[in-house]
DRENPARO-790603 format. One record per residue (C-alpha): z, y, x. Coordinates in pm, 1 decimal. Example, Ala and Ser with C-alpha at 12.3 -4.5 7.8 and 13.67 -1.06 7.14 Angstrom:
BEGIN
REC        zz        yy        xx
REC     780.0    -450.0    1230.0
REC     714.0    -106.0    1367.0
END
This chain:
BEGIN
REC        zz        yy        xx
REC     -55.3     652.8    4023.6
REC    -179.4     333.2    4207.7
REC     -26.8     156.6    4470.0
REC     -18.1     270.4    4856.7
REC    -213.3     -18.0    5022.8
REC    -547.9     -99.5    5136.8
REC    -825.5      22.9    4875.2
REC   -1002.2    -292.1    4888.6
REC    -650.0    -479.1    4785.1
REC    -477.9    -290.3    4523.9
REC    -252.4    -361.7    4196.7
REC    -135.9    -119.7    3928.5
REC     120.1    -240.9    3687.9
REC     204.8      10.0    3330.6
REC     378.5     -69.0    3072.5
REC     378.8     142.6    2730.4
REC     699.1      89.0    2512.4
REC     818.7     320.5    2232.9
REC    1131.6     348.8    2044.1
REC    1184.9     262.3    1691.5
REC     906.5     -45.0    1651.6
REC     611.8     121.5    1835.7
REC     379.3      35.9    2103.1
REC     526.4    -260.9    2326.1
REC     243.5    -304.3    2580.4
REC     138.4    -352.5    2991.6
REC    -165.3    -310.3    3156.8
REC    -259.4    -413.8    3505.0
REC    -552.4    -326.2    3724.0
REC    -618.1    -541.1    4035.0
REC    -865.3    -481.1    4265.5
REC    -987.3    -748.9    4494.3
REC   -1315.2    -587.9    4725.0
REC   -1602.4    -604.0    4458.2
REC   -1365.9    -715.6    4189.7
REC   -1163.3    -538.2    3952.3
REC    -941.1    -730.9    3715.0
REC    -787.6    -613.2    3371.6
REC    -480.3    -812.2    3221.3
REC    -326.4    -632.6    2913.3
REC    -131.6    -749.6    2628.4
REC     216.3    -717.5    2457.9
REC     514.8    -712.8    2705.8
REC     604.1   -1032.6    2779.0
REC     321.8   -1220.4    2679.3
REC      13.3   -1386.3    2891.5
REC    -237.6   -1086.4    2747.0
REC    -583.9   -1096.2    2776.6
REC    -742.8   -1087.5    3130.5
REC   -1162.4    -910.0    3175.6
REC   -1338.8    -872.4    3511.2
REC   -1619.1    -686.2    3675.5
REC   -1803.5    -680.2    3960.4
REC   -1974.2    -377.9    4090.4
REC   -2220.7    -313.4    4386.0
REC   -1989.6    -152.1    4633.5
REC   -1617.9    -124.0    4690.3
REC   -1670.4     265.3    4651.4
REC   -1778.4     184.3    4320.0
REC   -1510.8     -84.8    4247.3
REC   -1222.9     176.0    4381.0
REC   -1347.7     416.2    4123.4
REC   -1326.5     168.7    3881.4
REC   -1007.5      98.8    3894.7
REC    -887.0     438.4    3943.9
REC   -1055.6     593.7    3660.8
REC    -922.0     280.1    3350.1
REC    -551.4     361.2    3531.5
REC    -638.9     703.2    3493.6
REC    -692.4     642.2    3175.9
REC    -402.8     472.7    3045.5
REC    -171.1     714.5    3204.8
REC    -339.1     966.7    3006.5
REC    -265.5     764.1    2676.1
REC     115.3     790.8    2825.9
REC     194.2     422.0    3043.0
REC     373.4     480.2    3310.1
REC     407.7     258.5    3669.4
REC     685.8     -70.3    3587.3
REC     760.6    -357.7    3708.7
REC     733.9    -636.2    3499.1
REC     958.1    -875.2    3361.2
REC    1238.7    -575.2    3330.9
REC    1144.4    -510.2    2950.5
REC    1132.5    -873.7    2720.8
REC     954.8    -971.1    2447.0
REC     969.8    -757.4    2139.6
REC     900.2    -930.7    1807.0
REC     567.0    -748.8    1624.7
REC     643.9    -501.9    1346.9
REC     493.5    -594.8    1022.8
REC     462.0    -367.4     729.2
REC     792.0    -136.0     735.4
REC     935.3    -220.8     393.4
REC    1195.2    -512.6     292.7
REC    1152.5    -740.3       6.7
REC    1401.2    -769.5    -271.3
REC    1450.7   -1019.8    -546.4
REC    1291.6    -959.4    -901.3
REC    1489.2    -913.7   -1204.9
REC    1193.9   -1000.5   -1358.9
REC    1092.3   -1342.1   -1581.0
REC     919.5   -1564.2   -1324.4
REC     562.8   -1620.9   -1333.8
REC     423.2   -1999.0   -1411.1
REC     397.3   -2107.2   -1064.6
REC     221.0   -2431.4   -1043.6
REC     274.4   -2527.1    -696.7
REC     411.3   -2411.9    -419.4
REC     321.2   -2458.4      -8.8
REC     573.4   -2368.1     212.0
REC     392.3   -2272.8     550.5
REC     734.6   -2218.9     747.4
REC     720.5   -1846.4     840.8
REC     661.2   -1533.9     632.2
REC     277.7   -1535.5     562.9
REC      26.4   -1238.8     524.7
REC    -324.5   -1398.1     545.4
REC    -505.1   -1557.3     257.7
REC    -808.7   -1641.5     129.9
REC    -938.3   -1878.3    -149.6
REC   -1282.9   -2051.5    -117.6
REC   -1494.3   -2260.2    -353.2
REC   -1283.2   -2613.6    -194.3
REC    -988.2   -2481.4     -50.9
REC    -713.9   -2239.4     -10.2
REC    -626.2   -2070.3     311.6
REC    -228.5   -1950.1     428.6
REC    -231.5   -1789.5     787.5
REC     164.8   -1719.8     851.7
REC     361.2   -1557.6    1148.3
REC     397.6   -1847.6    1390.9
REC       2.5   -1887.9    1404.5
REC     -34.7   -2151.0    1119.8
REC    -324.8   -2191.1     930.2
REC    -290.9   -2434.8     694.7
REC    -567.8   -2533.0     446.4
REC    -518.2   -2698.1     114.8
REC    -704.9   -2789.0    -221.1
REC    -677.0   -2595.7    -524.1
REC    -442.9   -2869.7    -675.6
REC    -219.5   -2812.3    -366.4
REC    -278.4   -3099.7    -111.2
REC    -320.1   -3014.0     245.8
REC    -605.4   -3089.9     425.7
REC    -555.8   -2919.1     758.3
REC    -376.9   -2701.5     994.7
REC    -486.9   -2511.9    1289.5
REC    -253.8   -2360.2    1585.1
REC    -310.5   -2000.9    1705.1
REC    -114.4   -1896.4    1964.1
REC      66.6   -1577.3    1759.1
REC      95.8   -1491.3    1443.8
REC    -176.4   -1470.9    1178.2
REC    -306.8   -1118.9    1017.9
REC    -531.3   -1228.8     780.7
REC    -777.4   -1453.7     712.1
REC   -1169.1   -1309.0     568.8
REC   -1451.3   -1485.9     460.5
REC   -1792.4   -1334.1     565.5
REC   -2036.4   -1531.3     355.4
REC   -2003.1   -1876.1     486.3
REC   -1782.7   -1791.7     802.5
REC   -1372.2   -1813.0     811.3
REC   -1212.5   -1546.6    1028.8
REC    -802.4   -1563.6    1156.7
REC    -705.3   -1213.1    1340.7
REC    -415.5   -1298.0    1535.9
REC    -123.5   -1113.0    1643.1
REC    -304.8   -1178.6    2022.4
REC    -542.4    -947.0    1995.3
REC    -829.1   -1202.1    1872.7
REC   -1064.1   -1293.5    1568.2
REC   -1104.3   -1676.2    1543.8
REC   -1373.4   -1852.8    1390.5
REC   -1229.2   -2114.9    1151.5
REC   -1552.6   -2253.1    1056.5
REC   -1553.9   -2565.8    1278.8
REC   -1288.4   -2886.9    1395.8
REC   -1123.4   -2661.2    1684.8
REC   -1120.4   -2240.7    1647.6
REC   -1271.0   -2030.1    1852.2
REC   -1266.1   -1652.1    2007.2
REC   -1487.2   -1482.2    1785.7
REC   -1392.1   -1114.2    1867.9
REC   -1158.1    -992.8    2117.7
REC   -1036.8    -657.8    2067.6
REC    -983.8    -368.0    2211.1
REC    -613.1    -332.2    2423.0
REC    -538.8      22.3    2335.9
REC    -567.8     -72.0    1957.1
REC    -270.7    -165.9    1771.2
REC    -422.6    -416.7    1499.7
REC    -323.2    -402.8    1184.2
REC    -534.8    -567.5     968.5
REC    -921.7    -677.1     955.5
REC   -1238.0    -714.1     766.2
REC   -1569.2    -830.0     832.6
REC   -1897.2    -822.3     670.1
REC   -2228.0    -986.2     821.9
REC   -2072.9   -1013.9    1158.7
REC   -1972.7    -625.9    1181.6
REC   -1562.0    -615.1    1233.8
REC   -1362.9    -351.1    1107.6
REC   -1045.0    -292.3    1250.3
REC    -750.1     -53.9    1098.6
REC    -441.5       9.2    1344.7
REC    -111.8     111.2    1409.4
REC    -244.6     487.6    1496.0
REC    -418.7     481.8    1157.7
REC    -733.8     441.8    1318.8
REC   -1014.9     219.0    1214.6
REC   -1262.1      82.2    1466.9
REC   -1557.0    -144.6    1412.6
REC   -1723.7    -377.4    1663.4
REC   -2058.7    -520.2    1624.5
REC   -2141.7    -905.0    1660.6
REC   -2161.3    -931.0    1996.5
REC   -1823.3    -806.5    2004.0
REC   -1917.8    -468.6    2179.8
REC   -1770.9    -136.7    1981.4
REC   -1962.9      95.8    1761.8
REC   -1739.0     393.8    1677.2
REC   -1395.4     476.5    1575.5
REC   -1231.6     698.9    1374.2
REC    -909.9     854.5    1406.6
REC    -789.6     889.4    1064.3
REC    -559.4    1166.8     933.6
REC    -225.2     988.4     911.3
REC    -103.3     608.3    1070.4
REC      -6.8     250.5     988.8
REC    -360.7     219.0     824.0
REC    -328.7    -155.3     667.5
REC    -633.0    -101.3     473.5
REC    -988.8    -148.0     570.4
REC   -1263.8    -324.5     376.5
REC   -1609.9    -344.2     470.6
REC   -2009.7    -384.3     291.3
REC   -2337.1    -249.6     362.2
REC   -2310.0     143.4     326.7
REC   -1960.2     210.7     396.0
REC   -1583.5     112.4     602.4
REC   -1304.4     171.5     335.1
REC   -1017.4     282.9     523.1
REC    -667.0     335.1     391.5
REC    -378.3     481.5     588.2
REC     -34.5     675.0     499.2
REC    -234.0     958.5     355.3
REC    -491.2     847.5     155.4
REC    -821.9     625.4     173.1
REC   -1140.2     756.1     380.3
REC   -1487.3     589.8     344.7
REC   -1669.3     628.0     657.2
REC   -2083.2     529.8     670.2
REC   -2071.3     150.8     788.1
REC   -2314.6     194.1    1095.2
REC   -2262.0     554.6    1199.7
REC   -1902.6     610.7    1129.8
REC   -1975.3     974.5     967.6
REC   -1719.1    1070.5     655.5
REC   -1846.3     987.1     322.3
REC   -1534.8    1120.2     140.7
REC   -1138.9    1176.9     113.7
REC    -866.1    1052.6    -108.8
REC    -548.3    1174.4    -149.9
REC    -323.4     901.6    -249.9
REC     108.7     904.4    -354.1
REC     257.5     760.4    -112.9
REC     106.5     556.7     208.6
REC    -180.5     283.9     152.5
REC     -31.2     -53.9     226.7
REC    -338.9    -264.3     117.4
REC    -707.7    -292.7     -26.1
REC    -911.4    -503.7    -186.9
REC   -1276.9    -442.5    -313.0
REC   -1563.0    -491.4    -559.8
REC   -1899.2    -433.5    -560.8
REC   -1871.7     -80.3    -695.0
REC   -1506.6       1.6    -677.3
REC   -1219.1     -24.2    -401.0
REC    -868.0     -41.8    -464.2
REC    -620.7      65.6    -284.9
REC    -186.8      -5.0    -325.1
REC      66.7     247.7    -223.9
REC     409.2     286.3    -128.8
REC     485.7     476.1    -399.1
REC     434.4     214.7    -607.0
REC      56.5     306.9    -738.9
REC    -286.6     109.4    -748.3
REC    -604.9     343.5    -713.3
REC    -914.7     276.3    -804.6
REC   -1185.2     429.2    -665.3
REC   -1599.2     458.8    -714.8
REC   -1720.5     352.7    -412.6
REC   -2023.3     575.0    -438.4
REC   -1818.4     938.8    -416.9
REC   -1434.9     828.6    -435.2
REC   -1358.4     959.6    -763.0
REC   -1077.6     768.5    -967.1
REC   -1169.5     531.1   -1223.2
REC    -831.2     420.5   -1333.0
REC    -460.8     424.2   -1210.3
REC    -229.6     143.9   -1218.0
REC     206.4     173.4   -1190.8
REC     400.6     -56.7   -1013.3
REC     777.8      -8.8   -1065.4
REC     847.1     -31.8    -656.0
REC     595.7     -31.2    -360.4
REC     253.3    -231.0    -386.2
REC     229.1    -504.0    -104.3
REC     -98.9    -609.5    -225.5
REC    -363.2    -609.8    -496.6
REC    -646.5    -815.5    -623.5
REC    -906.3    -797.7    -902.3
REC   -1080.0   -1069.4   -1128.8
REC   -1413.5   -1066.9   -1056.6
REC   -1552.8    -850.9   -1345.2
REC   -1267.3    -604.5   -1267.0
REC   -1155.1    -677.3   -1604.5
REC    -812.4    -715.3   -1471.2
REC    -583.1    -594.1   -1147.4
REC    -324.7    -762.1   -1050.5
REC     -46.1    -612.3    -777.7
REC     256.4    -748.6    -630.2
REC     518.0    -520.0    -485.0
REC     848.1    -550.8    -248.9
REC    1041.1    -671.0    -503.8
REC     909.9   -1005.1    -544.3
REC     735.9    -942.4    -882.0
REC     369.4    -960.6    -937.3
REC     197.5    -764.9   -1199.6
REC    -120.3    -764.3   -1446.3
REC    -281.2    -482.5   -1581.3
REC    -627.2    -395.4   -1800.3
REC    -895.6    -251.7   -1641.8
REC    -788.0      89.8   -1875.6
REC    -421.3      96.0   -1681.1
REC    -253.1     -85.3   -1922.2
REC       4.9    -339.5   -1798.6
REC     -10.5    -669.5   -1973.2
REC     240.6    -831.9   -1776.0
REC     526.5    -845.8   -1492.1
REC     663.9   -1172.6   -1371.2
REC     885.2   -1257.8   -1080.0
REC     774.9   -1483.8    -818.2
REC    1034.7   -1652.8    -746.4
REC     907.9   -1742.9    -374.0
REC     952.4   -1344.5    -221.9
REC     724.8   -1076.5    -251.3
REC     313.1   -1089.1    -212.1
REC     196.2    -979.0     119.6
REC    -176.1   -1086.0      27.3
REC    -334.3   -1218.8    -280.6
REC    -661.9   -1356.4    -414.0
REC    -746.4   -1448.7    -773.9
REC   -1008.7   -1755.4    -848.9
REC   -1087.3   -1929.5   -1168.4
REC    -796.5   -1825.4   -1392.2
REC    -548.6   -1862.2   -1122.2
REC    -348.7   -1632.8    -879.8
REC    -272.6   -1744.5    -515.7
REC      11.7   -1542.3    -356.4
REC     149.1   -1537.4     -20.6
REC     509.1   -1419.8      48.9
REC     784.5   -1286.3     257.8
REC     934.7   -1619.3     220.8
REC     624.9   -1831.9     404.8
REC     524.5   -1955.4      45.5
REC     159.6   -2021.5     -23.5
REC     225.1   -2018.9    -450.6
REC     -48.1   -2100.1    -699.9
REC      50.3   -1906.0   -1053.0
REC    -124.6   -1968.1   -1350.8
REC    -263.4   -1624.7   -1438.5
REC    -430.7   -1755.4   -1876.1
REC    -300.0   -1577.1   -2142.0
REC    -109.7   -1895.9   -2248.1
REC      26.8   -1966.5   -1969.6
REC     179.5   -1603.4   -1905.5
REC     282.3   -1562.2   -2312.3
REC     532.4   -1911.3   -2245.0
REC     646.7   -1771.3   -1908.7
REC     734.0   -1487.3   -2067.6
REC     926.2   -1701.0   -2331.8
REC    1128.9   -1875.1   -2053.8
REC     888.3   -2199.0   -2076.0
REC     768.8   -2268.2   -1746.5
REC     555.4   -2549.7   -1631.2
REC     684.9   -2749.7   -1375.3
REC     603.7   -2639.2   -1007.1
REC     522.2   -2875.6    -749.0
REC     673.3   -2847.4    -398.0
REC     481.7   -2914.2    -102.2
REC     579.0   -2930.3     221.9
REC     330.4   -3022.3     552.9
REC     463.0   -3290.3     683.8
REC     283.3   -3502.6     941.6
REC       7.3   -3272.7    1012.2
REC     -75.1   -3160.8    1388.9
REC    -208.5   -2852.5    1487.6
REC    -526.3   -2827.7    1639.8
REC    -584.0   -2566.1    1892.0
REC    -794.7   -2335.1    2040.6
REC   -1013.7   -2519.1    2287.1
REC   -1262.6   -2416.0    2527.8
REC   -1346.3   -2814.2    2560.1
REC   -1672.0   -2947.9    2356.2
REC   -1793.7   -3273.0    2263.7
REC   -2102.9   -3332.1    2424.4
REC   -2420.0   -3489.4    2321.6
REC   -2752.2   -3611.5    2442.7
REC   -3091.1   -3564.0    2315.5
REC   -3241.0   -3839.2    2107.2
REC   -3555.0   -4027.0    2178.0
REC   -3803.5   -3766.0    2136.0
REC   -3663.7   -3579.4    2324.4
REC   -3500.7   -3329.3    2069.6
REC   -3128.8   -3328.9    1951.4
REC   -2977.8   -3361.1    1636.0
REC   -2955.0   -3001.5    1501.0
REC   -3030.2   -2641.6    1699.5
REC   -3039.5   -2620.9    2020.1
REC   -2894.2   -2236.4    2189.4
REC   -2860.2   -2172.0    2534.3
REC   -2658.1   -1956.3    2715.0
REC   -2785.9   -1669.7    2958.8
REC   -2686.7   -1408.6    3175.5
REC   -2794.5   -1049.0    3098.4
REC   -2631.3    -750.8    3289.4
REC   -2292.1    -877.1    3314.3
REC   -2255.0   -1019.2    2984.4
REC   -2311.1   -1390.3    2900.0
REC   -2588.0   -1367.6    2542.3
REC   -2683.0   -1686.0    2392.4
REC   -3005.7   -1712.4    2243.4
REC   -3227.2   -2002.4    2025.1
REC   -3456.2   -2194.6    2197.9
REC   -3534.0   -2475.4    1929.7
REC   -3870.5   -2399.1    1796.1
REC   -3925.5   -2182.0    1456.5
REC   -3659.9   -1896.1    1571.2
REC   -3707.5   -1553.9    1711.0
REC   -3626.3   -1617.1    2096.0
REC   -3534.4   -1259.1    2132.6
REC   -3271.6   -1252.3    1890.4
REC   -2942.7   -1278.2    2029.3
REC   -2715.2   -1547.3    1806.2
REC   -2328.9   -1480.1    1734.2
REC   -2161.8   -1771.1    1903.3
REC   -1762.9   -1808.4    2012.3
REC   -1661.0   -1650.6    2345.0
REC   -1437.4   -1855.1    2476.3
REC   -1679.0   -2099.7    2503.8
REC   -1985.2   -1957.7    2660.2
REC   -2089.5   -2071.0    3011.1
REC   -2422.6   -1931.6    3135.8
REC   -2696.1   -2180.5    3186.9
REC   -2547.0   -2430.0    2940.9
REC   -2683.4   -2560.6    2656.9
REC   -2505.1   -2605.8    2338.9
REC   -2607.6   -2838.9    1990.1
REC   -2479.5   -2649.2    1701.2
REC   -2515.6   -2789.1    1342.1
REC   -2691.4   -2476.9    1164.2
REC   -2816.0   -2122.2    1238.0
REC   -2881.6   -1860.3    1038.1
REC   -3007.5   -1522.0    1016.7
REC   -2772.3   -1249.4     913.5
REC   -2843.6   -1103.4     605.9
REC   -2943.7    -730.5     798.9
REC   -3164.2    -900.8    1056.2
REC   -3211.1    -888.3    1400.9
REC   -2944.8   -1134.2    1483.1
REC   -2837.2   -1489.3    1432.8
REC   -2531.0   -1713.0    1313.5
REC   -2408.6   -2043.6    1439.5
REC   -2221.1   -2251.8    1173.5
REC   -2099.2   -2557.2    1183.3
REC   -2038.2   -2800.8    1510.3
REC   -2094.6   -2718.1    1817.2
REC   -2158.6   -2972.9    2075.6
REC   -2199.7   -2931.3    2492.6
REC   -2581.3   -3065.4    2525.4
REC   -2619.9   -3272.8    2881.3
END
């Protein structure tokens, strides 16, 4: 399986590619004396690159041999790359169709320039990730006030408390909380990521497979679980459980030890989930909306789309669900299962949605980032062919701002002590940690901080840190700076 040359020298090039819009993927092992090398990725892509170093070349042969080992095991085979190309990523397996429906009071309208599936609406802005790796952030009235440049397309975009999280079609989380993102989590490269959720730092991943993983926040796994079907889109996250959905059903899973809480059966495949304190809700292919006790998964209501459910979202009391399905039509219903409303929206169908203060944000097939007006009012005029008049917007002028492993830098003042916390960055068994070392912290509490950025014995300014709301660890938000 690895190539015939000195042991101490060696490279191992696989590639994994399946028919009909599965995995598209290499993997290369190089060994270099005490070194050993791991570049994996998409086909055709730069990938992700980890090394090691181990105590003896015995030991670093082994290495090697044993993650190529295991690979071919998981079916890659020896290539030679640049043979296969590119493939384009496979998004949820369903085509959008125009609605014959009245169209819903839009009030204004982003176009982000590429279909879009993350969203997320905050107290000041709105948030559209699309599928060139934009993520564009606006007000509620619709003006934009930034954009950031990942380098492939955008999953989704979560809030965990105070912290904004991008996955990326790369293989990466990145932390949207400051001027320039940064590598928050970087995945594993045998899992196919589908979509993501996080909750006080702990990731949750659901994949291609229909597996869901979860990674702590030091980015180092916990457990996984294989799930009984595939293409899980679902996964939410809180204290006491992972909320999994895949093409059989939903699964809640305990949140630390990964052990099965319970099962549900769903019609047709889970495309996506949104939660509540209490409840989760899951959409389905078939075009039905669950909703489901958290506690012991029994149903507390049913909701029917007339096609396939792209996405769902709640009010905040649960008083109302909304849905939108693949034929660009978004729906309302009563908390009982009663449907109060359909309306088209007139900008594709809703791959994600979030509703906030009497309004619904949507965003589409079409790259549309659309604000409807969700009040009774409203909807009772739309419904009457009286719609207000939507407002086009279009970024224009706007550069993106990329990932950066460059920091401003900053001095200490004149006592000695600089303006906000100071962390520093260590070396502990192979791993780079960062820990606090202003005064009034726990010093043995390791602090989440962005990977891409960490270089052991430096010292790093950051504008905030908090404790997460478990314990035992810390949060950066805010700025950080390079301290001299």
């Amino acid at each position: 399986m690895t190539a015939a040359v000195d042991s101490t020298e060696s490279t191992t090039y696989l590639e994994l590619s399946e028919d009909g819009g599965g995995a598209h993927k290499f993997y290369e092992v190089r060994q270099s004396g005490l070194d050993v090398t791991i570049s994996f990725g998409r086909i055709g892509e730069p990938g992700q690159t980890r090394s090691a170093s181990y105590a003896t070349v015995d030991k670093a042969t082994a290495a090697a041999a044993r993650k190529v080992g295991e690979k071919v095991r998981k079916g890659y085979a020896p290539a030679v790359r640049g043979v296969r190309q590119r493939r384009a990523v496979t998004r949820r397996e369903m085509v959008s169709s125009r609605s014959m429906a009245r169209q819903a009071p839009v009030l204004w309208r982003f176009s982000s320039g590429a279909p879009a599936f993350g969203v997320f609406v905050g107290e000041e802005h709105a948030w559209v990730g699309n599928q060139r790796g934009d993520v564009f952030t606006l007000t509620h009235d619709g003006a934009v006030t930034g954009r950031f440049g990942l380098p492939d397309g955008v999953k989704c975009i979560v809030a965990d408390d105070f912290w904004i999280y991008a996955g990326c079609d790369d293989g990466r989380v990145y932390d949207l909380g400051g001027k320039v993102p940064h590598v928050a989590y970087e995945i594993a490269e045998d899992v196919d990521i589908y979509w993501l959720d996080i909750h006080d730092g702990v990731l949750g991943v659901s994949d291609r497979q229909g597996g869901v993983t979860t990674v702590d926040h030091e980015d180092e796994f916990q457990w996984r679980r294989g799930g009984r079907g595939s293409h899980a889109w679902m996964v939410r996250c809180d204290d006491s459980g992972v909320y999994h959905g895949d093409s059989h059903g939903v699964t809640k899973y305990g949140a630390r030890d990964g052990v099965q809480a319970w099962q549900v059966a769903t019609e047709g495949g889970v495309l996506f989930g949104w939660q509540e304190p209490t409840e989760v809700f899951a959409g389905t292919s078939r075009g039905w909306v669950y909703r489901l006790a958290k506690a012991d998964g029994s149903e507390r209501a049913r909701y029917r789309c007339d096609a396939a459910v792209f996405s769902c979202a709640t009010s905040p009391d649960g008083q109302y669900v909304f849905a939108g399905d693949n034929h660009s039509s978004v729906y309302c219903f009563a908390a009982d299962g009663t449907r109060l409303w359909k309306l088209g929206t007139g900008c594709g169908s809703a791959y994600s949605m979030q509703f906030r203060d009497g309004r619904l944000y949507i965003v589409t097939t079409d790259g549309s980032l659309a604000c409807i007006d969700a009040s009774e009012n409203a909807v009772r005029e739309a419904e009457g062919g009286r719609l207000p008049q939507t407002t086009d917007i279009k970024a224009t002028g706007w550069e993106r701002v990329l990932p950066s492993p460059e920091l401003e830098t900053t001095v200490a003042g004149p006592s000695g002590v600089a303006d906000g916390v100071v962390v520093e960055c260590v070396q502990e068994g192979g791993r780079t940690r960062i820990r606090v070392v202003s005064p009034g912290f726990d010093p043995t509490w390791r602090v989440q901080f962005p990977k891409d950025i960490r270089v052991p014995g430096a010292r790093y300014v950051v504008t905030e840190v908090r404790a997460s709301v478990q314990g035992s660890f810390y949060r950066t938000r805010g700025e950080i700076k390079r301290l001299l």
